[in-house]
C-alpha positions in Angstrom: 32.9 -3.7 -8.1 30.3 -2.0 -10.2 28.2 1.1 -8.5 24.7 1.5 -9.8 23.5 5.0 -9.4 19.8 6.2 -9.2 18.1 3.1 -8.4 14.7 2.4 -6.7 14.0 1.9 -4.0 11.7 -1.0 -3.3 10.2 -0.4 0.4 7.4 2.1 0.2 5.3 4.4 -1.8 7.8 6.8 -1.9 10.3 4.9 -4.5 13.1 6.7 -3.7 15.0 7.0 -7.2 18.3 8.3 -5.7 19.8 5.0 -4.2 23.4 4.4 -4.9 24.2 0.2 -4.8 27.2 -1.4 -4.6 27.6 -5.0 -6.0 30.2 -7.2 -6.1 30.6 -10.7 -7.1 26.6 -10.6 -7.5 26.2 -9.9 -4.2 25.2 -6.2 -2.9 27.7 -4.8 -0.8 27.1 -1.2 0.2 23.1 0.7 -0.3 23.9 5.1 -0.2 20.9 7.6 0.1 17.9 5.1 1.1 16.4 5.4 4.7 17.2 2.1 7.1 14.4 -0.1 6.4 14.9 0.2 2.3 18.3 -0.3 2.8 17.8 -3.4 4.7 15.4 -4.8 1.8 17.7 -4.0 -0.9 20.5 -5.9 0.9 17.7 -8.8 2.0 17.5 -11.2 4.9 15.9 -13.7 5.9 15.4 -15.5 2.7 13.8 -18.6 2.1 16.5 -20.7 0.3 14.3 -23.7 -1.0 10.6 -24.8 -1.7 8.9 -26.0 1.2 5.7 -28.3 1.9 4.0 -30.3 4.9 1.4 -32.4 5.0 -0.6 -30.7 7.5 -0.7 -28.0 9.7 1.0 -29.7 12.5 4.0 -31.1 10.7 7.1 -30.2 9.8 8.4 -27.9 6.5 10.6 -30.2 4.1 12.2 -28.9 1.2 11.0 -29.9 -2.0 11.8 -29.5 -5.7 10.6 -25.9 -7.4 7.9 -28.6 -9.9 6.7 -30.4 -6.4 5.6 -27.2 -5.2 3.9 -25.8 -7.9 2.5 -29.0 -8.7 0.7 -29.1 -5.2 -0.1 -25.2 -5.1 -2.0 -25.7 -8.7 -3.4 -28.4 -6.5 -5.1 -26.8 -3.8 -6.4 -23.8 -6.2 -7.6 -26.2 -8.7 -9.6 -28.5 -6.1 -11.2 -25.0 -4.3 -14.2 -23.9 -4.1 -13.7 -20.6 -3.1 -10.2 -20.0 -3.3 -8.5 -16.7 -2.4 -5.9 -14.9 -3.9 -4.2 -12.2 -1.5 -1.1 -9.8 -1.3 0.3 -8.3 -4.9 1.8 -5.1 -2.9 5.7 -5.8 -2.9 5.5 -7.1 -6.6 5.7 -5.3 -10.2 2.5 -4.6 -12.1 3.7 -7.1 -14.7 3.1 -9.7 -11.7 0.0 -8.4 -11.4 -1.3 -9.7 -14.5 -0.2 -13.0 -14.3 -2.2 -12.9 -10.8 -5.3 -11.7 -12.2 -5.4 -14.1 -15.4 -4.8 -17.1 -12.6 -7.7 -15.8 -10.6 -10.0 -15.5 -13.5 -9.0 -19.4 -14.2 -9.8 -21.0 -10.7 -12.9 -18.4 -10.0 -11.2 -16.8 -7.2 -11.1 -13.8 -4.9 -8.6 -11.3 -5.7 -7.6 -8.8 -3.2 -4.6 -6.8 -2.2 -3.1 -4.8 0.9 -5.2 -1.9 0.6 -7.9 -3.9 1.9 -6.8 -3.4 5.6 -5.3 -0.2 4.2 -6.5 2.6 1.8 -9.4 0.4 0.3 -11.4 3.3 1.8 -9.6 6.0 -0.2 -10.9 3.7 -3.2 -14.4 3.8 -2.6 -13.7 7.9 -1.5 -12.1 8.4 -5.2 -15.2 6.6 -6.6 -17.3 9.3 -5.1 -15.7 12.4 -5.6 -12.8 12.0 -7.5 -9.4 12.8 -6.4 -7.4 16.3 -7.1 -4.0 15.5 -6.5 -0.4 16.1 -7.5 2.7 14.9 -8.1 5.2 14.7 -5.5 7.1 16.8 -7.8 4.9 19.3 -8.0 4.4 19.5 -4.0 8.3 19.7 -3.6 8.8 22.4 -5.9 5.7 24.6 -5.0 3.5 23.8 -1.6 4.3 26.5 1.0 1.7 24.1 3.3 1.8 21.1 4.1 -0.7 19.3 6.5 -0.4 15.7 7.4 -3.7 14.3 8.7 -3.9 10.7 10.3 -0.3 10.1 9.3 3.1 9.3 10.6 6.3 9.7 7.8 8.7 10.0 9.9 8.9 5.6 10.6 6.3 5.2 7.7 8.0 7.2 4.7 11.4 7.7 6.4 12.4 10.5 3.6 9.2 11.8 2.4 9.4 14.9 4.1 13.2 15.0 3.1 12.8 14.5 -0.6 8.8 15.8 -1.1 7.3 17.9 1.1 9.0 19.3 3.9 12.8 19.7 3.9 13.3 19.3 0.4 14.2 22.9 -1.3 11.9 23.4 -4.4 11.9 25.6 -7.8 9.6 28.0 -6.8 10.1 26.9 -2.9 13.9 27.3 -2.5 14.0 27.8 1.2 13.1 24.3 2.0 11.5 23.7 5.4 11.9 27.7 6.1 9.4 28.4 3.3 6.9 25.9 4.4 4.3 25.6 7.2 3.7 22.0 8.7 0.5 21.5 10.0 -0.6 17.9 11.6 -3.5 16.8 12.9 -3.3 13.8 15.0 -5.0 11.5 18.0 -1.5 11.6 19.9 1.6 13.5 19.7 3.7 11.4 17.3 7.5 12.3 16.0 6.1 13.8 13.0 3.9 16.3 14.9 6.9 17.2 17.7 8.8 18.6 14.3 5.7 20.4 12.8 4.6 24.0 13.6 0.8 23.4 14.3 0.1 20.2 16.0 -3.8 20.0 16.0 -5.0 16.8 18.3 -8.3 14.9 18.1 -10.5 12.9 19.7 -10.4 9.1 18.6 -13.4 8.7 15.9 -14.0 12.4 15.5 -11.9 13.3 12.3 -15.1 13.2 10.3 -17.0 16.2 12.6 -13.6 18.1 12.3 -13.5 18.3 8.5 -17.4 18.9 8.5 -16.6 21.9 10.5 -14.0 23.5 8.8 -15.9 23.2 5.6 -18.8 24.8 7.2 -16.1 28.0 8.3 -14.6 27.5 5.1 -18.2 28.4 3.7 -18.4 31.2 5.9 -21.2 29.7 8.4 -18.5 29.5 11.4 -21.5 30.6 13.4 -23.0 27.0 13.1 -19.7 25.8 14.2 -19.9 24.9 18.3 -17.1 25.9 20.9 -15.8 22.9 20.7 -15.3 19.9 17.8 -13.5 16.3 18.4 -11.2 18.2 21.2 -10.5 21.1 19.4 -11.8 24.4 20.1 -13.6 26.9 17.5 -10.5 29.3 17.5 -8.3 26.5 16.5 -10.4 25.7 13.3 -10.7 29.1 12.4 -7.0 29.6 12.7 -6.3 26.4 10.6 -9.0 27.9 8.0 -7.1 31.1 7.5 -3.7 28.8 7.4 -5.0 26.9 4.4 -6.7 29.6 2.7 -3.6 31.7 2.8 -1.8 29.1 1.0 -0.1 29.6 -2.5 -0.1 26.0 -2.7 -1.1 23.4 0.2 -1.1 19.5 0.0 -2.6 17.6 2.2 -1.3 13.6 2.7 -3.3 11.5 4.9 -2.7 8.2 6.1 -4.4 5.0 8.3 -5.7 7.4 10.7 -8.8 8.3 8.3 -8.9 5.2 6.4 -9.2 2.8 9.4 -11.0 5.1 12.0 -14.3 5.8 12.8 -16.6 6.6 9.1 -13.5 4.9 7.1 -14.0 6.0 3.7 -16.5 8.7 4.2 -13.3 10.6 5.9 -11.8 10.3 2.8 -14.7 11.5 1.3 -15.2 14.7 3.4 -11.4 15.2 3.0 -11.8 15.5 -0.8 -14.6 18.0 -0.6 -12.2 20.0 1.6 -10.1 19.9 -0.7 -12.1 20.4 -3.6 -13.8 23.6 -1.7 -10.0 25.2 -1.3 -9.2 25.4 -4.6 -12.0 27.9 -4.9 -9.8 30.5 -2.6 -6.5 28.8 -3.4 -4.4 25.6 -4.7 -5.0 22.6 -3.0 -4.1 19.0 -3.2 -4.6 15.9 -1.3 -2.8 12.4 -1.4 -3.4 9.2 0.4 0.5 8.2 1.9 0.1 4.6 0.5 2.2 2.0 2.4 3.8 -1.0 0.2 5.6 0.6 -2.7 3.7 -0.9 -5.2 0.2 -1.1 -3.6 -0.8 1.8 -6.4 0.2 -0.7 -9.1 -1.9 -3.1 -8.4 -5.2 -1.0 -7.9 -4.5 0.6 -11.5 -3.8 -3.6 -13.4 -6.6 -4.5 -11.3 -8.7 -1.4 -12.5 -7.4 -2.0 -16.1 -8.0 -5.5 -16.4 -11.4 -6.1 -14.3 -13.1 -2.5 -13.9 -12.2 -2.4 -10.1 -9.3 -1.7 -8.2 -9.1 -4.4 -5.5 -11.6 -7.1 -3.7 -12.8 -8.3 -7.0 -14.8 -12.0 -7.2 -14.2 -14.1 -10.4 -17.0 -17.0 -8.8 -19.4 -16.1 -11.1 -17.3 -16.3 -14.2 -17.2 -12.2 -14.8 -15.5 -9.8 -12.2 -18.0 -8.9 -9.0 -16.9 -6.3 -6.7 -18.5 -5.4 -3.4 -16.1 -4.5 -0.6 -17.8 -5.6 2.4 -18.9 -8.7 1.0 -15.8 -9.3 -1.7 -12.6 -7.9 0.8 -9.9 -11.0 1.8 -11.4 -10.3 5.6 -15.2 -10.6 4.6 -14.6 -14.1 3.2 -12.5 -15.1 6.0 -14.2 -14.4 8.9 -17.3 -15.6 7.4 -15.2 -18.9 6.8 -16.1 -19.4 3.1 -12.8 -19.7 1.7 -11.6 -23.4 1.7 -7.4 -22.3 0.0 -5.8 -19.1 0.1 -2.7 -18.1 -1.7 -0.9 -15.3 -0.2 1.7 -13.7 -2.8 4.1 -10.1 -2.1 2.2 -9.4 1.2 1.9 -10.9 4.7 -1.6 -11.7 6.0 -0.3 -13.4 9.1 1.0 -10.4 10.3 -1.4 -8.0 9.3 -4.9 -9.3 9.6 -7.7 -9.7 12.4 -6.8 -12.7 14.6 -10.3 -14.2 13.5 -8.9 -13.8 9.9 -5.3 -15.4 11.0 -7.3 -18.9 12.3 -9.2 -19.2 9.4 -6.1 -19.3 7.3 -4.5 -21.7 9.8 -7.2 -24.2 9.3 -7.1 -24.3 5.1 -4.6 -25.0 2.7 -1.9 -22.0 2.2 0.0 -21.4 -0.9 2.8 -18.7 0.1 5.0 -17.0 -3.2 7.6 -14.9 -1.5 11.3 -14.1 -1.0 10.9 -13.9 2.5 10.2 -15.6 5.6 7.5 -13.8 7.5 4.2 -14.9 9.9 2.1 -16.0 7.1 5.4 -18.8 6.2 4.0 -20.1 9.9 0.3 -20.8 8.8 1.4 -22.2 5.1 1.3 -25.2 3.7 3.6 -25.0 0.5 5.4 -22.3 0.3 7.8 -21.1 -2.9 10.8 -18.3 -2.3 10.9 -16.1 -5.5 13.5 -13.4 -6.7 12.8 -10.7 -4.8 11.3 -7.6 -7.7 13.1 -4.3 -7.8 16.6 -6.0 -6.3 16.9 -9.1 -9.1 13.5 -8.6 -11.3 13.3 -5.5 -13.3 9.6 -4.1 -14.0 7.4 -1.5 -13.4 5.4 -0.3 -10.2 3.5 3.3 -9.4 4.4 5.6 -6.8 1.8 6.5 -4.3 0.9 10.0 -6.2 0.0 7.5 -9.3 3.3 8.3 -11.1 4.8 4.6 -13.1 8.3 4.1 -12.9 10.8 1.3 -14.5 12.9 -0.8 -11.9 15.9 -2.2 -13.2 17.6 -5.7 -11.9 20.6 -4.7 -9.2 22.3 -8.5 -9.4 20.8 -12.1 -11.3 18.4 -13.8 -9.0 19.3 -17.3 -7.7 14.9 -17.7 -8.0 12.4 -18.3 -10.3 11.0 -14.4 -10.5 6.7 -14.2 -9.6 5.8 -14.2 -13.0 7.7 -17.8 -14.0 5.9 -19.3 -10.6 2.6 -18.5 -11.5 2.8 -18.9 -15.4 3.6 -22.4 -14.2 0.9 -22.5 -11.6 -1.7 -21.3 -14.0 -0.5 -24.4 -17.1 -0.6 -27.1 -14.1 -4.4 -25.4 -13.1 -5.1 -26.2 -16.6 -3.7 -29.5 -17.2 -5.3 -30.9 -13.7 -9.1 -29.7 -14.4 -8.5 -31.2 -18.2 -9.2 -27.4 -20.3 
């Protein structure tokens, strides 16, 4: 039996780097120190064993040879018109490359996760920048910690054990006794029964409540009314004095801004929040991104095109318009006529509208598992799963890259062999 020690974890944006894996024979035996759901990926289920394709939409998956599959996925992308290329967030930037020099080739959309996600944080960071941290630095020195629109406890199972709450830091070596936990919330979830303020708004009103305590923050409280989103003046001048009186406070927000009422402009007014603190203290803010390598793909993306998501190769050169260019905006508005959906699960995740759109055009699916958007597919191709049997690199949600290493050999073609192939049977078929 060999025991690997500090390995990744490949779940969320957290990538845990304290795992301890078992493996035997190949296989992996025993996962010590990740959080139940990263375990359960590291030890995998419900594969998809073999290539698939049906005819239509209506008939049956048969398995197929790993060259009949990507023969009929370079198919589809190279007889679109519109073709869009979704997912990216559970694969290694490396991957991302490969995607983006395929979308270039058939004129495609490109989009990732964020789009349902923290695509609003994007345009935010546009705007006004971003003055953030590394989880590292949070652990070892923020004495506050506010988590607004945002749920660790069953989205980042051990970020508040390992970052910002429990962990004991350098200059923080009381743990959760040095440390005041402040969230702000429309309901009462597990993470705000364990913090010590628990400040709850009104559905849609999170942009009027950072609008106000900016204006206190500016010292025109008198402008401020009784009452804000369901919270009263007194408890915005208390949460002022909280943050002011910080050494070092972080702020980590989550779907709750980016997907509520004013979407990105929440982001926006949470930034200049933040931005206005570190004139009395030291603030930082950080989105809590979901899929662990959802920042990955927004920095290849950014590299490679000049945008970091929802970017339209149709007109030869990248175009980028979210609300026009997003995986959603093409759907509903039924322009795509293919879709390939690669590392992410659209079937699951987007608008019903979205879901029947997809149902009624060809579906190219590239992952290791079996999942809602298998249901709507019509060739689908199981690939080693990255950051268990495909080494490579992804970035953690505070923007820090780190190097995965293989646990066991893959029994798959990895991403990157799939649509290297993909992209020479594109070629061959249009005759470049």
């Amino acid at each position: 039996m060999t025991v690997i020690t500090d390995a990744l974890c490949p779940f969320c944006g957290c990538m845990c780097d304290d795992i301890t894996v078992a493996v035997e024979n190949n296989k992996i035996t025993e996962v010590k120190h990740a959080c139940k759901i990263g375990a359960a990926k590291i030890m995998g289920h419900h594969r998809i064993k073999a290539p698939m394709m049906r005819t239509d939409k209506k008939g049956d998956f048969k398995e197929v040879s790993y060259d009949e599959a990507i023969e009929a996925a370079a198919k589809i992308l190279a007889d679109s018109k519109r073709p869009l290329m979704y997912g990216w967030a559970s694969a290694f930037c490396e991957v991302h490359k490969k995607g983006i020099f395929l979308a270039e080739e058939v004129g495609a959309i490109i989009d990732n996760t964020a789009t349902v996600c923290h695509g609003p944080s994007t345009l935010a960071v546009h705007e006004k920048g971003l003055p953030s941290a590394t989880l590292g630095q949070v652990k070892n020195r923020a004495d506050v910690v506010v988590f607004w629109g945002s749920n660790p406890v069953h989205a980042h199972p051990r970020h508040m054990g390992r970052y910002s709450v429990f962990a004991k830091g350098f200059f923080n070596e009381k743990g959760r006794k040095g440390r005041k936990v402040i969230v702000v919330d429309v309901r009462k979830t597990e993470t705000a029964g364990m913090a010590d303020e628990y400040i709850q708004v009104e559905q849609g009103s999170d942009y009027l409540i950072i609008s106000a305590l900016r204006a206190i923050l500016a010292g025109q409280a008198a402008v401020v009314p009784d009452s804000v989103g369901g919270v009263t003046k007194e408890q915005l001048v208390k949460l002022v004095d909280t943050l002011k009186a910080a050494k070092f406070g972080a702020i980590f927000f989550g779907m709750g801004l980016t997907q509520s009422m004013s979407r990105y402009k929440n982001i926006d007014n949470a930034i200049s929040l933040t931005t206005e603190l570190n004139s009395f203290t030291k603030f930082v803010i950080t989105p809590m991104r979901g899929h662990y390598n959802v920042t990955g793909f927004g920095q290849v993306c950014a590299w490679e095109t000049g945008y970091a998501t929802a970017v339209d190769f149709a007109r030869g050169a990248p175009y980028y318009n979210p609300g026009e260019t997003a995986a959603n905006d093409v759907l509903t508005r039924k322009e795509t006529d293919a879709a390939m959906i690669i590392a992410g699960d659209a079937g699951a995740h987007f608008p019903a509208d979205s879901v029947r759109h997809l149902a009624r055009i060809p579906v190219v699916q590239i992952d290791p598992y079996w999942n809602p958007t298998t249901e709507v597919a019509n060739v689908v191709i199981p690939v080693a799963i990255c950051g268990v049997e495909v080494e490579g690199t992804a970035y953690r949600m505070d923007g820090v890259s780190l190097r995965y290493r293989k646990l066991v050999e893959p029994e798959h073609p990895t991403d990157i062999e799939i649509l290297e192939k993909i992209t020479e049977r594109v070629r061959k078929i249009r005759g470049d």
